[in-house]
N, C-alpha and C positions, 0 to 999 in steps of 0.2 A: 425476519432478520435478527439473528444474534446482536444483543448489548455489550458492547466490551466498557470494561473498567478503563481508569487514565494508562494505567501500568502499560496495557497493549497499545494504546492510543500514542504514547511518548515511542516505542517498541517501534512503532511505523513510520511516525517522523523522522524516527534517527536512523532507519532504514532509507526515508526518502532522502537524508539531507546526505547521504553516502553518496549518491548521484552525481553526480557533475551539474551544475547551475544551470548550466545549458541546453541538457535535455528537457525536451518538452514530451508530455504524454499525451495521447489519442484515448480519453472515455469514453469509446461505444459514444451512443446519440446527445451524447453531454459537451465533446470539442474537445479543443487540445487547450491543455494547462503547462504551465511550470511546474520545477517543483513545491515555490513556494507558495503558489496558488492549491496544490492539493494540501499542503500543512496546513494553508488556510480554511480549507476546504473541514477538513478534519478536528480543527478547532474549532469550528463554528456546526459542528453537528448534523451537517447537511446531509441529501440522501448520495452526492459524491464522496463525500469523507467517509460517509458508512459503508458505501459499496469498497474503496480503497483498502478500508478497514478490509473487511472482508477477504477481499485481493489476498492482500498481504498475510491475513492469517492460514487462508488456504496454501498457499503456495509455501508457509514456513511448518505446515503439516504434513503437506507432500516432500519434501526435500530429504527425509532420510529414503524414500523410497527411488527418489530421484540419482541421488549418490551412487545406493546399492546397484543400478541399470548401468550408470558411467562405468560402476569398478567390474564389469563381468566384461 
């Protein structure tokens, strides 16, 4: 698994804290969290917060490919 620096780390909480308070997440064999249990999750360096990490950077490297499919 990839290391990210704070820069991505901060990049994904303010992506989570975009959310609605109310939404709760399902991670695969880990349960469901809040949002502010995955910030927490993420702050505290856990293999959740790293997986999230991860989440998030995939999905923010798929997205100009994602666009390109909406706009055809």
């Amino acid at each position: 698994m990839t290391t990210y620096g704070e820069d991505i780390k901060n990049l994904v909480k303010e992506r989570l804290r975009a959310i609605p308070a109310n939404v709760r997440f399902s991670v695969g064999s880990y349960g469901e969290f809040t949002r502010e249990q995955l910030i927490q999750e993420i702050d505290l360096n856990t293999p959740i917060g790293k997986d999230i990490i991860e989440m998030q950077v995939n999905f923010i490297r798929e997205m100009p490919k994602i666009i390109a499919k909406a706009s055809n």
